[in-house]
N, C-alpha and C positions, 0 to 999 in steps of 0.2 A: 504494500500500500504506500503511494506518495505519499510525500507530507506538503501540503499547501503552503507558498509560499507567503507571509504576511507582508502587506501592503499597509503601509501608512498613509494617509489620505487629509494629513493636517499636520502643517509643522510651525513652531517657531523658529525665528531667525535672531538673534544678538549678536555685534561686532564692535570689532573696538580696530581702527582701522588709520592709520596713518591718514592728516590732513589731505595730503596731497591727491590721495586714489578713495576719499570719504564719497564723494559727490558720485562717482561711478558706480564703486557699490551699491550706493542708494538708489542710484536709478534702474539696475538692476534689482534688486530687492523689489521695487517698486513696480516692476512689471509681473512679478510672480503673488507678491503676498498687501495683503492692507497693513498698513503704514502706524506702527501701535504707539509708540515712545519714543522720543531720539531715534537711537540705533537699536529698534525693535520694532520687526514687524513677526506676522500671523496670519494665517488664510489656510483654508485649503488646497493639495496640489496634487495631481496623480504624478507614483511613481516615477513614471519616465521626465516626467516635468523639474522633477527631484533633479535627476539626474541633468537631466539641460541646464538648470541655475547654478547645480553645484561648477560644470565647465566653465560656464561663465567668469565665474566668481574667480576660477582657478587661475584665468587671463586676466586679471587687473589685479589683482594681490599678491603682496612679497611675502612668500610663507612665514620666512623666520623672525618678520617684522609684524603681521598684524596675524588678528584671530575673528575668527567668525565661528561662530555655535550654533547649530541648524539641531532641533530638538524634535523627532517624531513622533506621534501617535496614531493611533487606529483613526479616532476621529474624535471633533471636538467635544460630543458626548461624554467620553471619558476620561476629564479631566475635571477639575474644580478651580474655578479663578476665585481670588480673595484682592480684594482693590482697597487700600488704604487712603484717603482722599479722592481727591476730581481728577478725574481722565479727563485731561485736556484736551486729547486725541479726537477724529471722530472714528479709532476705530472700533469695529463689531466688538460687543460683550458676551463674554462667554459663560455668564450668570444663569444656571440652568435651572 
């Protein structure tokens, strides 16, 4: 019997990224996910989608100078956000 492969269908994004290559990330970032905090977005993405941002990303960033953290889940049902003050964002709430 296979064993099915799991699919993540929602991720987060955080980076911490050198001035000079910030603006790029972002506008990548910003074509894949909604736009949460500074340097954090979230949205849903199919796998292969995953995989295209991540190349992306891989072309404008100096590995051993900046970081980005791409966090997956099944979906955003199974998770719990806790928001301490005003989201000044307008992004989606994941308040279920």
């Amino acid at each position: 019997m296979s064993k099915k492969a799991v699919t993540h269908n929602y991720a987060f994004v955080f980076y911490d990224i050198a001035e000079s290559r910030c603006q790029k990330v972002f506008k990548v970032c910003k074509q894949y996910f909604a736009h949460h905090q500074l340097s954090v977005f979230r949205g849903r993405i199919t796998p292969s989608a995953l995989i295209e941002f991540q190349d992306k990303l891989k072309k404008i960033i100096v590995e051993d100078e900046d970081t980005i953290s791409i966090v997956t889940i099944m979906n955003e049902n199974m998770i719990n956000e806790i928001t301490i003050g005003e989201n000044k964002k307008d992004g989606e709430s994941l308040i279920i």
